[in-house]
C-alpha positions as CSV (number, residue, x, y, z in Angstrom):
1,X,0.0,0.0,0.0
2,X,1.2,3.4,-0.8
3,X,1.3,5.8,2.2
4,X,3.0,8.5,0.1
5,X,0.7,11.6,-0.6
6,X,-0.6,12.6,-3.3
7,X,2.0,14.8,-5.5
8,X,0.7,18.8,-4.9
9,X,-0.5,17.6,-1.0
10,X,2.4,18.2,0.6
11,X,3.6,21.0,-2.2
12,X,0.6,22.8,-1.6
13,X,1.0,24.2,2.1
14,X,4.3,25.5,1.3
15,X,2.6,27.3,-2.0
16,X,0.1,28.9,0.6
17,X,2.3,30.3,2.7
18,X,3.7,32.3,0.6
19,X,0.5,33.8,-0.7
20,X,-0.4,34.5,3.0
21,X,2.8,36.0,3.6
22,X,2.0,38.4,0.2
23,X,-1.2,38.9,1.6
24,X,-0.3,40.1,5.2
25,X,2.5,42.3,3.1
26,X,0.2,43.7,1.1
27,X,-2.5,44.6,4.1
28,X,0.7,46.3,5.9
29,X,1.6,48.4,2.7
30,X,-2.2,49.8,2.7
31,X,-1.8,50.0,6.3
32,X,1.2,52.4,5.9
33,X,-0.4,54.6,3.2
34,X,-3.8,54.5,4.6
35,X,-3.2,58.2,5.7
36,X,-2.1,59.5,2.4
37,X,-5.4,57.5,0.6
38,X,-7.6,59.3,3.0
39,X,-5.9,62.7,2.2
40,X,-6.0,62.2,-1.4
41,X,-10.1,61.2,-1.3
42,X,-10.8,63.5,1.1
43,X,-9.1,66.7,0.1
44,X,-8.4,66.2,-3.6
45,X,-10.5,63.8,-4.9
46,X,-13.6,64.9,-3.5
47,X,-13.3,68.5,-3.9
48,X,-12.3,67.8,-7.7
49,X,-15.6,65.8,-8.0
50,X,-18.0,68.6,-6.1
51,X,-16.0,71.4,-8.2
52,X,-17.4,69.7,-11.5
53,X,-20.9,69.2,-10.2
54,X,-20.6,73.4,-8.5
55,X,-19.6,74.4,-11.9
56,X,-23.4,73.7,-13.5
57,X,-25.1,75.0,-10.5
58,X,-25.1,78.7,-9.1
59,X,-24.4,77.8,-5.6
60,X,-23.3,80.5,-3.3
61,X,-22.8,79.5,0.0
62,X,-25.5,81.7,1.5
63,X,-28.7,80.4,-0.4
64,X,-30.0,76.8,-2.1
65,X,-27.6,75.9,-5.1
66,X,-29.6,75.3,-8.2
67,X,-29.1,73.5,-11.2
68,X,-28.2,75.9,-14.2
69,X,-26.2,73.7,-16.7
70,X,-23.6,75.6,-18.8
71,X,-24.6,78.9,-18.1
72,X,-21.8,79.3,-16.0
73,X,-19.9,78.8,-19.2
74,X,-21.3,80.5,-21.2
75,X,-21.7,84.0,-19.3
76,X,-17.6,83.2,-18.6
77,X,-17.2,83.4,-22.5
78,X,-19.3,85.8,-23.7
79,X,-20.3,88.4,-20.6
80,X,-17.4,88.5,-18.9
81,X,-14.7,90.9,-19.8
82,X,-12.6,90.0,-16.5
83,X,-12.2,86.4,-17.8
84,X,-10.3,87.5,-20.9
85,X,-8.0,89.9,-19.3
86,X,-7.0,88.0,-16.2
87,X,-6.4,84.9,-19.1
88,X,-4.1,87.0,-21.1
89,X,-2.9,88.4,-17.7
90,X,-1.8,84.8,-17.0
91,X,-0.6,84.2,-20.2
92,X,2.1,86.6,-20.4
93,X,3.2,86.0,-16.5
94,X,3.5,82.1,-17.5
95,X,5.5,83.2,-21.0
96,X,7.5,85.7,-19.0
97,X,8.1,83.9,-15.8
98,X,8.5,80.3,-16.6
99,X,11.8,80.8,-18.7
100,X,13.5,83.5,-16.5
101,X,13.3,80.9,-13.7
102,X,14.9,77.9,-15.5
103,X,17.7,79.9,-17.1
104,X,18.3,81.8,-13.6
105,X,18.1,78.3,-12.1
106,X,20.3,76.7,-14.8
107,X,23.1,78.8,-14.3
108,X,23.0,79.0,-10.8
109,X,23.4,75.1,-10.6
110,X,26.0,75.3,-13.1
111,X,27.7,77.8,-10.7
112,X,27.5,75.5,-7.7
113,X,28.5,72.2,-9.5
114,X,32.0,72.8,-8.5
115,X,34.4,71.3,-6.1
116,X,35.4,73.6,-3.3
117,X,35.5,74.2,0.4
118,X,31.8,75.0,1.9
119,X,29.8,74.5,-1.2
120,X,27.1,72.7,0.8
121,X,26.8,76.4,2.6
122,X,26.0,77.6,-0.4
123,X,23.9,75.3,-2.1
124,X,21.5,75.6,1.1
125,X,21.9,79.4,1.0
126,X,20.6,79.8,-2.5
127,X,17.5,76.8,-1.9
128,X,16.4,79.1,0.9
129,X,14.2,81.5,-1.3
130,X,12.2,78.2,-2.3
131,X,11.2,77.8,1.1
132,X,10.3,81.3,2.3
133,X,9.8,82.9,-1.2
134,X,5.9,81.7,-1.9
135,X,4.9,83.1,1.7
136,X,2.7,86.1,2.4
137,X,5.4,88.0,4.4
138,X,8.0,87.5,1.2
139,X,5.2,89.1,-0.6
140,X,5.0,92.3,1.4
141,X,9.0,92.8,1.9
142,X,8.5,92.4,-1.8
143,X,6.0,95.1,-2.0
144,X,8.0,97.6,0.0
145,X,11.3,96.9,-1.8
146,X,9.2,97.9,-5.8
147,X,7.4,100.8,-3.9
148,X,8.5,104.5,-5.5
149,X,10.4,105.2,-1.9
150,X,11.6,101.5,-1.4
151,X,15.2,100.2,-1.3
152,X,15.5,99.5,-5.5
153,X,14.3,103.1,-6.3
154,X,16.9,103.7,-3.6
155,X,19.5,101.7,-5.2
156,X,18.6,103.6,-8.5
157,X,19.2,107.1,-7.3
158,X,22.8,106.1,-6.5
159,X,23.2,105.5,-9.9
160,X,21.8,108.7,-11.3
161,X,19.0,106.7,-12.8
162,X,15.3,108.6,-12.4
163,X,13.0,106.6,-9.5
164,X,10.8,104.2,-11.3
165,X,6.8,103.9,-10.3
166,X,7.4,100.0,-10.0
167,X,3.6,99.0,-8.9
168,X,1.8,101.7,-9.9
169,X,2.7,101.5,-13.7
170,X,1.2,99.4,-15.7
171,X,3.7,98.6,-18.2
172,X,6.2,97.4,-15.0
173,X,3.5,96.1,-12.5
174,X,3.4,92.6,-13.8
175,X,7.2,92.2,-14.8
176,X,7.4,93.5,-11.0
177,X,5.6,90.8,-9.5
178,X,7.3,88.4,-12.4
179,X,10.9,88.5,-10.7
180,X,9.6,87.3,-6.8
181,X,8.6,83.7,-8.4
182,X,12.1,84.0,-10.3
183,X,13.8,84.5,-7.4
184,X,12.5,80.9,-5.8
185,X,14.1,78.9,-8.3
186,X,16.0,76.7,-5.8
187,X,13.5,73.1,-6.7
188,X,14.4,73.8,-10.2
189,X,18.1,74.0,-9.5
190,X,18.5,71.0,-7.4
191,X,16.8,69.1,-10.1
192,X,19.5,70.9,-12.7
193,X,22.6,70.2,-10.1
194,X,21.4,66.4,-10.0
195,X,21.4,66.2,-13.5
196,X,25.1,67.9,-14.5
197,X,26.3,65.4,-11.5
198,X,24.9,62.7,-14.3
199,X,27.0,64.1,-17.7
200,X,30.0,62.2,-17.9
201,X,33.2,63.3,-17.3
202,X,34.6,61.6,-20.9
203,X,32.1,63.7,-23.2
204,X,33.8,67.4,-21.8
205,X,37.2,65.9,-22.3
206,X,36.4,64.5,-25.9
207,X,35.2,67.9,-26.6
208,X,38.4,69.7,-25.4
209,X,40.5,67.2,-27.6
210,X,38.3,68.4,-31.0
211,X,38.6,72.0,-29.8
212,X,35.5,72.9,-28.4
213,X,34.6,75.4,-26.5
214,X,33.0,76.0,-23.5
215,X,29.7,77.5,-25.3
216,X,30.0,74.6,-27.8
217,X,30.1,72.1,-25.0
218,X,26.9,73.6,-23.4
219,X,24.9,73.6,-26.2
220,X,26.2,70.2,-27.9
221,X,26.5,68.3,-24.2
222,X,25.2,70.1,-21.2
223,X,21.7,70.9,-22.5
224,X,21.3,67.8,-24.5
225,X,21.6,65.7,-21.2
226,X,19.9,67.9,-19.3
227,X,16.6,68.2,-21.6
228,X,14.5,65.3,-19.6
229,X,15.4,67.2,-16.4
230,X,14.0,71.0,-19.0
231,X,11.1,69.1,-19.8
232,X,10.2,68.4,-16.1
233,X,10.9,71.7,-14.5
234,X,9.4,73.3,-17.4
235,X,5.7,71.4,-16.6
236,X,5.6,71.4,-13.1
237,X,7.0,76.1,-13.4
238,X,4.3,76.1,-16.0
239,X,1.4,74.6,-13.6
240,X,2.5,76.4,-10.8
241,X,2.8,79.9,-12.7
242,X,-0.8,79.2,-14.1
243,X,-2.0,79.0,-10.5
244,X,-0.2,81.9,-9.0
245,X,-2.3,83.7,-6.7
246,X,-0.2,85.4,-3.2
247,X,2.0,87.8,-5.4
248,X,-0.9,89.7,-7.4
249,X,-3.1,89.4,-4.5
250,X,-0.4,91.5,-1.7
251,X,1.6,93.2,-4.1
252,X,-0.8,94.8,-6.1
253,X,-4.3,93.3,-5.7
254,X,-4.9,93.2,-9.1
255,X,-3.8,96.6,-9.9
256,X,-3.1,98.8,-11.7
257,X,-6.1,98.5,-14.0
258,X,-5.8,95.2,-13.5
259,X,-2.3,94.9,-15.1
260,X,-1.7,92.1,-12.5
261,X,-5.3,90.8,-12.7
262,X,-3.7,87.3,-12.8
263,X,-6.6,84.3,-13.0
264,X,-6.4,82.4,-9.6
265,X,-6.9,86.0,-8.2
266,X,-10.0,86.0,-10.5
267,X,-10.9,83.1,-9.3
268,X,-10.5,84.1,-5.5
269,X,-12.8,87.1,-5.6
270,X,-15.7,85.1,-7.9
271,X,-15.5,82.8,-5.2
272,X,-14.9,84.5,-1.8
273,X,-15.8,88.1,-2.3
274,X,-18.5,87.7,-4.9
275,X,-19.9,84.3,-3.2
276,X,-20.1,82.7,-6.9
277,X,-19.1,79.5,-5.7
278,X,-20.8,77.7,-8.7
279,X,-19.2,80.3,-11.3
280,X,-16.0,80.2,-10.0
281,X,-16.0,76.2,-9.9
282,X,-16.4,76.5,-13.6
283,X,-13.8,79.1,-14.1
284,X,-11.6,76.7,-12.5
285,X,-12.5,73.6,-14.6
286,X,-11.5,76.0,-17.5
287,X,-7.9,76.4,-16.1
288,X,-7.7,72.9,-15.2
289,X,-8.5,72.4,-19.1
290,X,-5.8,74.6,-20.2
291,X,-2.8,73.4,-18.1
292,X,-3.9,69.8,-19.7
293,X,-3.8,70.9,-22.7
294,X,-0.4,73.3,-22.4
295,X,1.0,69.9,-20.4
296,X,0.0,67.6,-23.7
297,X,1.6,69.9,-26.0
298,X,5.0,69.8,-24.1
299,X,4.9,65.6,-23.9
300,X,3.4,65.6,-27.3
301,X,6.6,67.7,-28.8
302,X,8.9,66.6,-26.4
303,X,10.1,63.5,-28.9
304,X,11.8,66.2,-30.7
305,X,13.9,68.0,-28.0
306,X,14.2,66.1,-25.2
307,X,16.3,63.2,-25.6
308,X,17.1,60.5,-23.1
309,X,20.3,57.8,-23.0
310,X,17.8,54.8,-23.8
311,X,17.1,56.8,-27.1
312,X,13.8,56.7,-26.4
313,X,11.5,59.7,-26.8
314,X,10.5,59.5,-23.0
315,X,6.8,58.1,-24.1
C-alpha cells in the first residue's frame, strides 16, 4: 500500500504560505499609506468631483444651489470681460516667468556644480528663497522693496537713474511681480545640479581634444543631457505659474487696471468676495483644461527635443 501523498498535498502548504505572507505584506503596505489614501479622497478627490458638479449649479454659499447647466460657461465666455484679461494676464506672466526661472536656475546650478570648500553652505543658501519665497510676508517685503520710496528706487538714485513707479505703472507692475517667483528657483536648481552630477566626465574631455569650447560644450552636451530634467521643470513652473495667486493678491491686488489681474486671483474674488461658488467652480475647470492641454503639447513635442540615454522619446 502506498502511504505516500498525493504529488501537490504536501507542495501545496508550502505554495500557501507564501500567498499568505503576500497577503499580510500587502495589508501592511495599505496600512502604511492609509493616511495618504484618505488625504488624497478627502481633500483632492472629493473636492475635484463637487467642483465639477458646483460648476453647472449657481451655488453661493448663502442660499439653495440650483441647477443651471452651462450657463456658467457660457456668461464666462461671452459676458465676462474679466475672464479675458485675467487669461491674457496669466498668459504673459507664465510666458515671462517660466523661462526667466529655468535659465536663472540653470546657471545657478551650473555655478555651484564645482568642487570647493563650503559649497554645501552655499547650495542651502541659495534653496532658501524656495522655502520662504511663496509666503505672504516674502510678498510684502517684496511690496516695500518695488514701492517708489523703497530700497530698489533707492539703489537707483545712487546711480543717477530717475525713480521708477514699479507698482503703480502698468507697463512694469506685472514684470514686478514676475521677478519674486524667479527669485524661488531653488526646486528647479536642485533638479539641474542632480542632472550635471549625471553628464559624464569623458564627453567634456572629448570635446576639449576636437577643440571645443565651453559654449560649444553647453549647447552640444550640457543641454542635450539635461533636456528630460527642462522638460520636467518646465511642466511642473508652467502649472505652478498658471495657479499663481499670493504675489498679485499683496503686491498689487490686481492693480493697476488690472495689469496684475492674474486668473487664480479672479478666481478668488468670484468665489470668496463675490460668493459665486458655482461660477467660479467653472472658471476653475477652465484652467484645469488649459494646463492639460499646455501639459500635452509639451509631452506631445517633447520626442523632438528632449532626448534620453535609452534613445527613447520618453513616451
Amino acid at each position: 500500500m502506498n502511504n505516500q501523498p498525493a504529488a501537490g498535498a504536501s507542495a501545496s502548504p508550502r505554495l500557501r504560505l507564501p500567498r499568505k505572507r503576500r497577503a499580510k505584506g500587502q495589508r501592511i503596505g495599505l496600512l502604511y499609506i492609509s493616511p495618504w489614501i484618505l488625504g488624497f479622497i478627502v481633500l483632492t478627490l472629493v473636492p475635484f468631483v463637487a467642483s465639477l458638479i458646483y460648476s453647472f449649479t449657481d451655488y453661493s454659499m448663502v442660499r439653495e444651489q440650483r441647477f443651471v447647466g452651462l450657463a456658467n460657461y457660457i456668461e464666462m465666455f461671452t459676458k465676462d470681460p474679466d475672464f479675458y484679461q485675467s487669461l491674457r494676464v496669466t498668459l504673459l506672466y507664465v510666458v515671462m516667468a517660466v523661462p526667466a526661472k529655468l535659465v536663472v536656475a540653470l546657471l545657478v546650478a551650473m555655478l555651484l556644480n564645482r568642487t570647493m570648500r563650503g559649497m554645501g553652505i552655499y547650495r542651502t543658501i541659495y534653496y532658501l528663497p524656495s522655502i520662504l519665497g511663496g509666503s505672504v510676508a516674502v510678498s510684502v517685503l517684496w511690496r516695500f522693496l518695488f514701492m517708489r520710496e523703497g530700497m530698489v528706487n533707492e539703489v537707483l538714485s545712487y546711480l543717477s537713474i530717475p525713480a521708477l513707479n514699479w507698482l503703480g505703472d502698468p507697463q512694469l507692475a506685472l514684470f514686478t511681480i514676475t521677478l519674486l517667483p524667479v527669485w524661488e528657483f531653488g526646486s528647479s536648481m536642485v533638479l539641474f545640479l542632480a542632472g550635471l552630477k549625471q553628464v559624464p566626465r569623458e564627453l567634456y574631455e572629448a570635446s576639449r581634444v576636437d577643440g571645443a569650447g565651453k559654449a560649444r560644450a553647453f549647447f552640444s552636451i550640457t543641454l542635450p543631457m539635461l533636456t528630460p530634467i527642462v522638460l520636467f521643470n518646465l511642466i511642473m513652473q508652467m502649472i505652478n505659474a498658471f495657479q499663481q495667486f499670493t504675489a498679485a493678491f499683496v503686491i498689487t491686488d490686481g492693480g493697476p487696471t488690472k495689469a496684475t489681474y492674474l486668473y487664480g486671483l479672479m478666481l478668488y474674488d468670484n468665489a470668496f468676495q463675490f460668493f459665486k461658488m458655482g461660477y467660479a467652480s467653472a472658471q476653475s475647470w477652465v484652467l484645469f483644461v488649459i494646463i492639460l492641454a499646455f501639459t500635452l503639447i509639451l509631452f506631445k513635442t517633447s520626442n523632438r527635443w528632449a532626448h534620453y540615454e535609452d534613445g527613447g522619446d520618453g513616451r
